[in-house]
N, C-alpha and C positions, 0 to 999 in steps of 0.2 A: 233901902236894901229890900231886894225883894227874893221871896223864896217860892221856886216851885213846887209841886207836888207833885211826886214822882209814880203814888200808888195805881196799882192797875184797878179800873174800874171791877167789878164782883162780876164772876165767870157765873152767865145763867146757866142752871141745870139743864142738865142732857135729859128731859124728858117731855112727856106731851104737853107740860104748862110752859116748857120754851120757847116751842115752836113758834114762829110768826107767818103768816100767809100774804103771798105776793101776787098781784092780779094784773097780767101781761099781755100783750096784743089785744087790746080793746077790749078785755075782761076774757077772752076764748082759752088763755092756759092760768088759773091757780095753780101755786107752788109752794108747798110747806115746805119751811125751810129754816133748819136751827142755825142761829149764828152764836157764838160763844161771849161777844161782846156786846151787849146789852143796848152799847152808844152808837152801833152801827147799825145805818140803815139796813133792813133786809133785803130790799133791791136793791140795791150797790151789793151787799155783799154777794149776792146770786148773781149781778152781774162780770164778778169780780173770781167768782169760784173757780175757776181755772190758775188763778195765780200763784206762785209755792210760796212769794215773799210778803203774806200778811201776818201781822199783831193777831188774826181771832181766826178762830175756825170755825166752817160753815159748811151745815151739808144739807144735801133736798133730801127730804125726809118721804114724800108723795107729791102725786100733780094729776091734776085734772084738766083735759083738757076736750074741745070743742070741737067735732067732724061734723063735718057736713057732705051729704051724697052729692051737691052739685061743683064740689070740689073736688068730686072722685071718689070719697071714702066711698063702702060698701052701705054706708049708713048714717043717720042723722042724730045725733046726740053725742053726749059726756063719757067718757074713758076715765077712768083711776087708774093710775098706775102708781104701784109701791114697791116696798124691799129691793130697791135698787134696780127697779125696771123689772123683776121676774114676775109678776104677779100684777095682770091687769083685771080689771071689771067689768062683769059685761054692758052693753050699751047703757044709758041712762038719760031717761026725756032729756031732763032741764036741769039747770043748773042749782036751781035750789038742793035738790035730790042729791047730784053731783057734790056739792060741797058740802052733803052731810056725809055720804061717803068717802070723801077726803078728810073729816074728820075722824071720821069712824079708822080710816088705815092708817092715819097718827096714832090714835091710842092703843090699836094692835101691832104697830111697831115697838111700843115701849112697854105693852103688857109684857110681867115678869113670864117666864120660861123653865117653869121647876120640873124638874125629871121625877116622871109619874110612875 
């Protein structure tokens, strides 16, 4: 006789020690990205974000990503962009920089908000 386990794995917290970072087209976009279920990859789940019928929720938190002027952009380096697309960075060399910056706008996504 065998018995399953039915329990949901522990929903990780909604805040900046949840977040996991995803490194996409040959490393040119990092994606923070909180997924709810702890057992789910973070690329799968980001690749998956679109769908209304999953078990965990997942949202992109920030992204950083790579232009280049001989692709057209106006210039060569790192973008942040957060708060849901409103709110980008101005250019940024290298990526080292860049991905302290994309850390830096996780933890002012989740810093608290008290009315001064």
């Amino acid at each position: 006789m065998s018995t399953e386990e039915t329990t949901a794995p522990a929903r990780v917290p909604f805040n900046a020690k949840g977040v996991r970072y995803v490194e996409e087209v040959g490393g040119k976009i990092v994606t923070a990205v909180w997924v709810s279920d702890p057992t789910v990859d973070p690329a799968e789940a980001l690749e998956n974000i679109l769908r209304q019928d999953l078990p965990y929720e997942v949202e992109v938190i920030a992204e950083a990503t790579r232009h280049y002027r001989y692709e057209g952009a106006g210039f060569s380096g790192w973008i942040v962009r957060s708060n849901g697309g409103l709110d980008y960075s101005d250019s940024i060399p290298n990526k080292r920089e860049a991905l302290k910056h994309l850390r830096w706008a996780v933890e002012e996504r989740f810093k608290p908000r008290g009315s001064a």
